[in-house]
Structure formats: C-alpha cells, structure tokens
N, C-alpha and C positions, 0 to 999 in steps of 0.2 A: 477448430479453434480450441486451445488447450488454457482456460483458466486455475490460476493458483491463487486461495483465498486463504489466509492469515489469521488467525482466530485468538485474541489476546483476552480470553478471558479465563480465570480457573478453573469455573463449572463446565467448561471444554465443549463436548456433546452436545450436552443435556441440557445447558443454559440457554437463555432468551436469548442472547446475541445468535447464537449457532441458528438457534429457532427461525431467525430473521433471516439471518445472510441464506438459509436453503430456499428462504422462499425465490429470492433473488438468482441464487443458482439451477432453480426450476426455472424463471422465464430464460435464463442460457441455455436452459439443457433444450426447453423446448424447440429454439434456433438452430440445436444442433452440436450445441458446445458441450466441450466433457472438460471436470472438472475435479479439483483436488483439495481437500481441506487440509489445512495442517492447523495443529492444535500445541500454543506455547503455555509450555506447564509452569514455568518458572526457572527451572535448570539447563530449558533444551536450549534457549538462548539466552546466555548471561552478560549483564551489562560490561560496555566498553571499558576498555581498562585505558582509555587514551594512549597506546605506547606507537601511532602514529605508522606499523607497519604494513597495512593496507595502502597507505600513502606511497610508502618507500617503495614496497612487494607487489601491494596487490592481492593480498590475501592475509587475511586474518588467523592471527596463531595458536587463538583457544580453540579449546578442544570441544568444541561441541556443538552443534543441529546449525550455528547459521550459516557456511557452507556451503553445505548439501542443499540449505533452502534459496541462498543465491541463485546454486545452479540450477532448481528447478526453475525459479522466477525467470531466468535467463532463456529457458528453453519454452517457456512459456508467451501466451500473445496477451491476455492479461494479470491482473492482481487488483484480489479484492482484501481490503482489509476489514475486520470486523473488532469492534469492543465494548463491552459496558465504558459509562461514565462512571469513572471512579476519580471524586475528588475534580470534576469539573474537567478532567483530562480525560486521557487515553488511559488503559492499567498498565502498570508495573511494566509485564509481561510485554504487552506491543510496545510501551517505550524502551526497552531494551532493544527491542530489533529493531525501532528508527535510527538509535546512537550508533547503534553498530555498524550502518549502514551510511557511516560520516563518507567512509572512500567511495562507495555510491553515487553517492551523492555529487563529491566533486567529479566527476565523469560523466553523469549524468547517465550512468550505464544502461538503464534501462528503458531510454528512450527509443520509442515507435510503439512501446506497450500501451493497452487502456487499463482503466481500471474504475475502479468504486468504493464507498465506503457505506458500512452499517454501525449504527449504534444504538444501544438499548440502554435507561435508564430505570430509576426506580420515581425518581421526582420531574426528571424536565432536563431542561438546557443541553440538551443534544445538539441543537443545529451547530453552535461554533467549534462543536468538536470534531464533527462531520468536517468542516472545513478545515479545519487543522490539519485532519488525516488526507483531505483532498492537495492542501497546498502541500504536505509533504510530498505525496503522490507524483506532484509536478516536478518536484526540487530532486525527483530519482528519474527523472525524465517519460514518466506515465501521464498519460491525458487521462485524466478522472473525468468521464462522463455525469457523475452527479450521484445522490448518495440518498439512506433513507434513516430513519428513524422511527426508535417508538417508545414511548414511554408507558412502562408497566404498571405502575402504580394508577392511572387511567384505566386501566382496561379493566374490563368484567369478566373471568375465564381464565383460561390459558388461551384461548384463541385471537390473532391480530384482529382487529378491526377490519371491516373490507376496505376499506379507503389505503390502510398502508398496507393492504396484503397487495391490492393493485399496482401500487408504489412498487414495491418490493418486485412485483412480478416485470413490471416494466421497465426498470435499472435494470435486469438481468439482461433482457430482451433488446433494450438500447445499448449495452455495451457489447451486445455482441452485431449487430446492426453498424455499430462505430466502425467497430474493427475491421468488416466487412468491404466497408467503403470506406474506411482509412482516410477517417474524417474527425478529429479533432474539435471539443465546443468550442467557437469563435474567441469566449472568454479566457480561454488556455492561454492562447498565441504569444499574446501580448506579454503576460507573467513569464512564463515561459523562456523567451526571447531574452526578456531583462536577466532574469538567470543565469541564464546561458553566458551570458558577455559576465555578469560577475565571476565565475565559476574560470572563464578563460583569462582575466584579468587575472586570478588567483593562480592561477598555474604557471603564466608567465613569472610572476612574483615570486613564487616557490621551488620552482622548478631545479634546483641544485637539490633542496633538501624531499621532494617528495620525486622523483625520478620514475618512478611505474605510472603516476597520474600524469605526467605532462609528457612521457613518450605517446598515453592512451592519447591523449589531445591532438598529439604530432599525427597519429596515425589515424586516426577516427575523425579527426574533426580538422586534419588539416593547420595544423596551430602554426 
C-alpha cells in the first residue's frame, strides 16, 4: 500500500502538523505501508486561476508541483491531508490544492482511494476542520476513514499526549486495515452517493462546454 500525505503548512518538517501526521504514518508503516510526504511551500502549488481548462483538457496549464502531485495521488491507494488551523480553516497552502483540484472533483477521480485528515492548532476548534478536509476528501472520491487532532497550546512539552499519540497511531493502522478489506465507513456511502448523482447531473448539463469531464463519465462511469 502506497500512501501520499499533503502537508499544508509553512513550518513544512519541522512543525506540529508534520509532528502529528508521522505519528499516523507510523501506525501505516507499522501495517506495512510505505509512505510519502509532500510539503506545499506556497509557490509549489498556486492558486486557481479559474480558466476552466481541466474541464475542457483535463489538465491544468500552470506551471507548477500540482501535476506531478495528481499523478502521484493517482498511482497511490491512499491520501492524507495535514494542516494547522489558520483562521478557523485550512492554510493558504492546502486551500490552494483543494481549488485546483475543481476538475477532480467533478470526475471524482480519485475514487477507490482511503484517506485521513490531521490538524494541529495553537487555541481549539480543530474538529470542523478535520471535517471539512474529510468532506472534501469525499467530493475527490476518497473514503476518509476518520481524522485526528491536537491542540498545542494544551499540551506541556513538545510531546503529544498518550491519548492523541494512540489516536494518531490508530488512524494510521485503520486506514491501512480499510484499504485492506476495501471497506468504506458506512457514514461515507450515503454522502458519497448523493455526490456522485450531482456531479453526473452536472456533466450532463455541461457537457458541450467541458468535453474532457463528460467523455471521463462516458467512459469511467458509463454516463
């Protein structure tokens, strides 16, 4: 199983976020999984410029890292995404690579993948952001097995707590357990599902002007 994790924070490495998602990528590895971080700086993927050619094409025409990180995501069985809470979202950085990820999305390209999500703050309100990054997770066609969090400004050290380093170790461990047995959480299906039927209503509707998205339909999905 080849996981690719996402890492949208500045402090890249070295920061809390990164700190977290390895622990998560420990209970993968210890299942057996091998894994790959990528780290968005700000430049390596730049926000959409709307000019609707991944619709049309099927590929996006700037010049730079999201691509290359498609194709890895593509060739990979899941995707973890990781970020500080900045500003009650996601940063800068990973919302860049959700936008850019509009033609994704309507394809749903990445479905059969698992995935997860980490977030670290300085004050709280982690959990809806986890969910955010989960419900996108769906809307690119990945089953998010479920996600963690930690807020730093709680903690005493540099060291997680045991309670989310177990968190942390068992996300890793069930996403690769999921993937395994190619089992879906129940709570996915249903979202999921709904999705799907909007996403093909849209391609019907567009279909003259986005042509690369509704042949993938025609041919992936039977449209």
């Amino acid at each position: 199983m080849k996981i690719i994790s996402i890492v949208g924070s500045p402090h890249g490495a070295g920061g809390n976020t990164n700190k977290l998602l390895n622990l998560v990528l420990e209970g993968a590895q210890k299942q057996g999984a091998k894994t790959e971080t990528i780290f968005l700086r700000g430049d390596s993927v730049l926000p959409c410029k709307g000019c609707n050619s991944c619709h049309r094409k099927g590929l996006c025409p700037q010049k730079d890292d999201f691509n290359l990180i498609k194709q890895k995501i593509l060739k990979a069985d899941a995707l973890v995404l990781a970020s500080p809470n900045y500003i009650f979202s996601v940063s800068a950085q990973l919302k860049a690579f959700m936008d850019r990820c509009c033609g994704i999305i309507h394809c749903m390209a990445f479905e059969g993948k698992y995935g997860a999500s980490v977030v670290t703050s300085g004050g709280g309100d982690e959990e809806p952001i986890a969910e955010y990054m989960n419900h996108f997770l769906m809307t690119i066609g990945v089953a998010p097995v479920g996600s963690v969090w930690a807020t730093m400004g709680r903690m005493q050290g540099d060291e997680f707590p045991t309670a989310i380093r177990k968190k942390a170790l068992n996300l890793g461990k069930n996403l690769v357990i999921s993937w395994k047995k190619k089992k879906a959480p129940p709570e996915f299906e249903k979202p999921a599902a709904k999705f799907r039927k909007r996403m093909r209503a849209l391609m019907l509707w567009r279909k003259n002007e986005w042509p690369y998205e509704y042949e993938y339909w025609v041919k992936n999905r039977g449209l």
